[in-house]
Phi, psi and omega in degrees: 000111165302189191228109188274145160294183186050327206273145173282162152294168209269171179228155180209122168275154177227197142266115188257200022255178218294163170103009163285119173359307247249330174273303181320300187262005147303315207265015159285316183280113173337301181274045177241336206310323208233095147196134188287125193256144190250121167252143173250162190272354185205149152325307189305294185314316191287355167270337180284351155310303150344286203287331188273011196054030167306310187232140150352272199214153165228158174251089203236150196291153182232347184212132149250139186293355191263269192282058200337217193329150154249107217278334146345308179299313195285352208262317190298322137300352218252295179262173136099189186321124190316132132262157198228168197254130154281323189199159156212149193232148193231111132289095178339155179244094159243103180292156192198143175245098167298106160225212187286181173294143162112318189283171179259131155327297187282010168289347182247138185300315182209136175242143195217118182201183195288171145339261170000294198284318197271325166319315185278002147272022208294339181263344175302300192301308177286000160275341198259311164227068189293349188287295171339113180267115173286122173262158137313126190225154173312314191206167195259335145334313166327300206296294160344267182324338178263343161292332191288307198263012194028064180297134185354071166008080167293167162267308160201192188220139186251070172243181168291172189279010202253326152320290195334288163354256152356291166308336203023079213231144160280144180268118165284314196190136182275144176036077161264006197284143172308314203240097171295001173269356180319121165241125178263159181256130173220157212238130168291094186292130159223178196290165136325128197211130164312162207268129195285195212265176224248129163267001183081029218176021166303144155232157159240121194244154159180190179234108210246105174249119185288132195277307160219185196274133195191138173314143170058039165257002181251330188283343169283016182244290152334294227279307217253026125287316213264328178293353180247017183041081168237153191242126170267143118017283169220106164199154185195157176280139127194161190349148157250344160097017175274330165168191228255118186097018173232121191217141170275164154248114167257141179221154165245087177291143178274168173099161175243142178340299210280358171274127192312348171270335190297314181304311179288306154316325189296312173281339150269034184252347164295326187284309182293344214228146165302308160218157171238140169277110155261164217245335203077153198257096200226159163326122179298177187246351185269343178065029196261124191281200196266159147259131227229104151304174179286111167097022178220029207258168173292331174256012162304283176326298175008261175203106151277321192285330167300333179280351166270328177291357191245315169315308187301300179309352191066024169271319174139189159271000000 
């Protein structure tokens, strides 16, 4: 990315502080290599930054194949000023356990990472360290950084290996995570814009609030996917936080806004639904294109529509 004159560089919120999962896949994006980076201490600041038109965009995790969703993320999209996914990005996950120089493994006591991280270690710390009281940290960077300045005195952090560095932290022990295929997903959030055009190679995000509670509301929500063989992804419930039993859905279609079957579901999910979020229509990050059933291609739509305008016209079929 060149450097126009006059022009500021593009700015990016991240969830930090540096050394996170989360600057690894910022710094993944062609347009951060020149670009001003923000670490924030929680999601919420760094989309609301967004919103406040502190920054370009931010970049924050939304799924792990290990712990799924975050849920912080989805419900922070659901509500407050629209932002839309622009881009997604997948990182590995390889975890390390960090403490100061000097110190031993079996010397420690108290650990300190995100949720997310000491789960996906959990039978390593019980083979290894059973004793060991695990804390909670915003990131695991958070985490990092608070054994580096020895804050009520952790013992060590269960971060990337990218901390250490940053940190100057020593690794007591490498690839502790249970599940060496680990990835977390993290999605670049912007202001709303137009959508850039369909690569053959789409996801579509949103958000689905059922207007009200009824046998087969979920399943109508489902049906204006599935007659149009659009395939999800993702979708799962949660609270909208109006009281007890009222819940959204977030999903992830495969396909783009601008293609007629994806469009279409989307409208009848306008109809059915109290409200629809759209979330935006971006690139896949796996590049895997759709499987296009019989009858759900753009010119399938075509044409049933020329062939119903000529039933209107009275020509017959």
């Amino acid at each position: 990315m060149s450097v126009v004159p006059g022009v500021p560089p593009a700015r990016y919120a991240y969830l930090g502080p540096e050394g996170t999962f989360t600057e690894t896949a910022l710094r993944s994006v062609p347009a951060a290599a020149k670009a001003e980076l923000r670490p924030c201490a929680t999601i919420t600041i760094a989309l609301d930054a967004v919103r406040d038109g502190e920054v370009d965009g931010a970049v924050v995790p939304i799924e792990n194949s290990v712990e799924g969703s975050v849920a912080v993320t989805l419900d922070e999209l659901a509500v407050g000023e629209p932002l839309v996914i622009t881009r997604e990005m997948t990182v590995p996950v390889r975890l390390t356990l960090l403490g100061r120089p000097g110190s031993d493994l079996f010397a420690v006591r108290r650990v300190v990472t995100h949720p997310h991280a000491a789960a996906q270690c959990r039978r390593w710390l019980a083979k290894h360290l059973p004793e060991a009281e695990v804390v909670q940290a915003p990131s695991t960077a958070q985490a990092a950084q608070m054994v580096a300045n020895k804050e009520d005195e952790y013992d060590a952090a269960i971060a990337a290996p990218l901390a250490a560095e940053k940190y100057r932290l020593s690794i007591l022990a490498h690839e502790i995570g249970d599940n060496g295929d680990a990835v977390t997903r993290f999605v670049l959030a912007s202001r709303p814009a137009p959508v850039p055009p369909p690569t053959g190679a789409d996801k579509t995000s949103l958000v689905a609030f059922i207007g009200d509670d009824h046998p087969g509301a979920l399943l109508e929500v489902l049906e204006e996917f599935s007659v149009r063989g659009v395939n999800l992804t993702r979708i799962e419930s949660r609270p909208t936080g109006t009281a007890l039993g009222r819940y959204c859905f977030s999903i992830d279609a495969e396909g783009h806004v601008t293609e007629k079957r994806v469009g279409e579901a989307l409208m009848g999910l306008r109809r059915v639904c109290a409200d629809v979020r759209f979330l935006g229509s971006y690139p896949r990050v796996d590049k895997l294109p759709p499987t296009m059933r019989r009858g759900t291609s753009d010119d399938d739509f075509r044409d049933a529509e020329v062939w119903l305008a000529r039933l209107r016209a009275g020509e017959g079929a």
